[in-house]
C-alpha positions as CSV (number, residue, x, y, z in Angstrom):
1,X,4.2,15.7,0.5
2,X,3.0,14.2,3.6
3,X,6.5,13.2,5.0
4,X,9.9,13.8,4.8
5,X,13.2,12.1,6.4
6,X,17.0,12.4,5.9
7,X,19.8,10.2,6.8
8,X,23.4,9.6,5.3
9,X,23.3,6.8,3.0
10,X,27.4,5.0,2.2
11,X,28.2,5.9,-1.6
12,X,31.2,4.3,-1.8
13,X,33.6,1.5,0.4
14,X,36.9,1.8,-1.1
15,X,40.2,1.1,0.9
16,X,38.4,0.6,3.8
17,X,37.1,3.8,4.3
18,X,33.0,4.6,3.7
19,X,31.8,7.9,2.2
20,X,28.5,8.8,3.0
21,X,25.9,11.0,1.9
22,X,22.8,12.8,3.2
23,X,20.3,11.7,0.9
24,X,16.1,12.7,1.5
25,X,13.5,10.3,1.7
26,X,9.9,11.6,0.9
27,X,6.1,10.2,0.6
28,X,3.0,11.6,-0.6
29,X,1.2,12.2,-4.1
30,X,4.2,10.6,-5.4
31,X,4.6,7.3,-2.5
32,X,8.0,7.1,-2.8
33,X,10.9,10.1,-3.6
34,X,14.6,9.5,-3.1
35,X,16.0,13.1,-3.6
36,X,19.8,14.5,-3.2
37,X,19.8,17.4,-1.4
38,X,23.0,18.9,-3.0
39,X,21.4,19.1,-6.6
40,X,18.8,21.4,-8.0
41,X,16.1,20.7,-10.3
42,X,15.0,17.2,-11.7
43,X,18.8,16.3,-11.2
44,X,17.6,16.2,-7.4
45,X,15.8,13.4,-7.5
46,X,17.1,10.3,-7.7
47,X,13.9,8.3,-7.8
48,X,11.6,8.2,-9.2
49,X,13.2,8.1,-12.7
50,X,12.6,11.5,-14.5
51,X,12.1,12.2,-18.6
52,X,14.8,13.9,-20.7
53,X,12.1,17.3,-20.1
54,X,12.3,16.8,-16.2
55,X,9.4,15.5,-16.0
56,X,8.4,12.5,-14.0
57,X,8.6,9.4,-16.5
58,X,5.3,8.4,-15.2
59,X,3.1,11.8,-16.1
60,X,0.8,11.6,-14.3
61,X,2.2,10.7,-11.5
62,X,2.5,6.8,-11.0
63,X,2.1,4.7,-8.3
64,X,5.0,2.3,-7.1
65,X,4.6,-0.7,-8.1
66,X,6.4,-4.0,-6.8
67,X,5.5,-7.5,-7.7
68,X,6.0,-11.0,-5.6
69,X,9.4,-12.8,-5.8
70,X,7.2,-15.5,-7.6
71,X,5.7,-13.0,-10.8
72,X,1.8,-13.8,-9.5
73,X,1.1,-10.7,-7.2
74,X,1.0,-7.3,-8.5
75,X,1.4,-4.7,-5.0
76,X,0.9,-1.2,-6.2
77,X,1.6,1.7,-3.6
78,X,-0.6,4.7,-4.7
79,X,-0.1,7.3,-1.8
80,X,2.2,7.2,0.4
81,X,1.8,8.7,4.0
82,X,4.6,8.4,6.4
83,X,8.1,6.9,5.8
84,X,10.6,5.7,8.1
85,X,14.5,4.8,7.3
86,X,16.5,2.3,9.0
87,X,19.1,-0.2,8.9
88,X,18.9,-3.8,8.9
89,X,21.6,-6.5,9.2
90,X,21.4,-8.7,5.8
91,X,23.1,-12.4,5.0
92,X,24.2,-12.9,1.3
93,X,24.3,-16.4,-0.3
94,X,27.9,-16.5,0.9
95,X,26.7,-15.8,4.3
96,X,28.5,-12.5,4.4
97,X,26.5,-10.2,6.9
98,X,26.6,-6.7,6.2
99,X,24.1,-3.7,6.7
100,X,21.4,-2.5,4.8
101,X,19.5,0.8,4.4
102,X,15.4,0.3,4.0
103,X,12.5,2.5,3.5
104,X,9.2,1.6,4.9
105,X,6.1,3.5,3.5
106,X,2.7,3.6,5.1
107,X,-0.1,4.4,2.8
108,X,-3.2,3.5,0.3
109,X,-2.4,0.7,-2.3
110,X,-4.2,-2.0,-3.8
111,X,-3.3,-5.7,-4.4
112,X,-4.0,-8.0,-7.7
113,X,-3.1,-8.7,-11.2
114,X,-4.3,-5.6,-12.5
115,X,-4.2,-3.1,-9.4
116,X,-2.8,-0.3,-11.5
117,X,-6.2,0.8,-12.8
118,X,-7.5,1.0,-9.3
119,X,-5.1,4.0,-8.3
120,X,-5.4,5.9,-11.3
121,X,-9.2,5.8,-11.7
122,X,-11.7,9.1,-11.3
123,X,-14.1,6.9,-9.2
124,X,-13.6,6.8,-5.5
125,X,-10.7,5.0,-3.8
126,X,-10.6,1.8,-3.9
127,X,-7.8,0.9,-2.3
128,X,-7.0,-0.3,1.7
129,X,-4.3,0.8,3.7
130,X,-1.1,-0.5,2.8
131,X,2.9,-0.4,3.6
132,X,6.3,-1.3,1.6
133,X,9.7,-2.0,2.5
134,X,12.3,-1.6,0.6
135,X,16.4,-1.6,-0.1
136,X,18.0,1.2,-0.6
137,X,21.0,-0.3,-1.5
138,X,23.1,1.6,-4.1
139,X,21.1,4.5,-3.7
């Protein structure tokens, strides 16, 4: 682990009142870990996913990987480095504002159709530094 943060994330909104949470934010081996400090064990963590053993779905350990809104661009997050949390004000299609928690990771990725075999080969790195943002939302 290379980083670690912790901020108190809103579980629920009901009757006008917001419960919130402390939840923990990590990067490193694994790029991105979204972990519940209350729990023990793989119940901990709440991302990423974990088998029925407690181990991570992904054995080995997988990289994150997003794709472009338009299904052409594969953007695969293989380490991550340093994270940093923060809140962002976000429109919906109903032009509703309301505020969002995001992650941003700084790390090594790679970009393509196919960049999965890049962070998972024995050869050297061939990846560039990269970064991801992303919504926490319902976390």
């Amino acid at each position: 682990m290379w980083d670690l943060k912790a901020d108190d994330f809103t579980t629920s909104n009901s009757g006008g009142a917001a419960t919130t949470q402390t939840l923990l934010v990590a990067a490193g081996q694994l790029p991105f870990v979204l972990a519940d400090p209350t729990l023990s064990g793989p119940q901990a963590v709440l991302y990423p996913p974990s088998a029925a053993d407690g181990t991570f779905a992904g054995n080995p350990v997988q990289a994150l990987l997003m794709t472009s809104a338009d299904g052409q661009t594969n953007y695969l997050l293989c380490y991550g480095r340093a994270v940093a949390l923060g809140i962002i004000a976000a429109t919906d299609s109903n032009g509703n504002s309301t505020n969002k928690h995001i992650a941003v990771v700084v790390g090594r990725g790679a970009v393509g159709a196919r960049p999965a075999a890049r962070c998972l080969s024995s050869s050297p790195p061939p990846y560039g530094t990269g970064r991801a943002v992303g919504g926490l939302t319902g976390s």
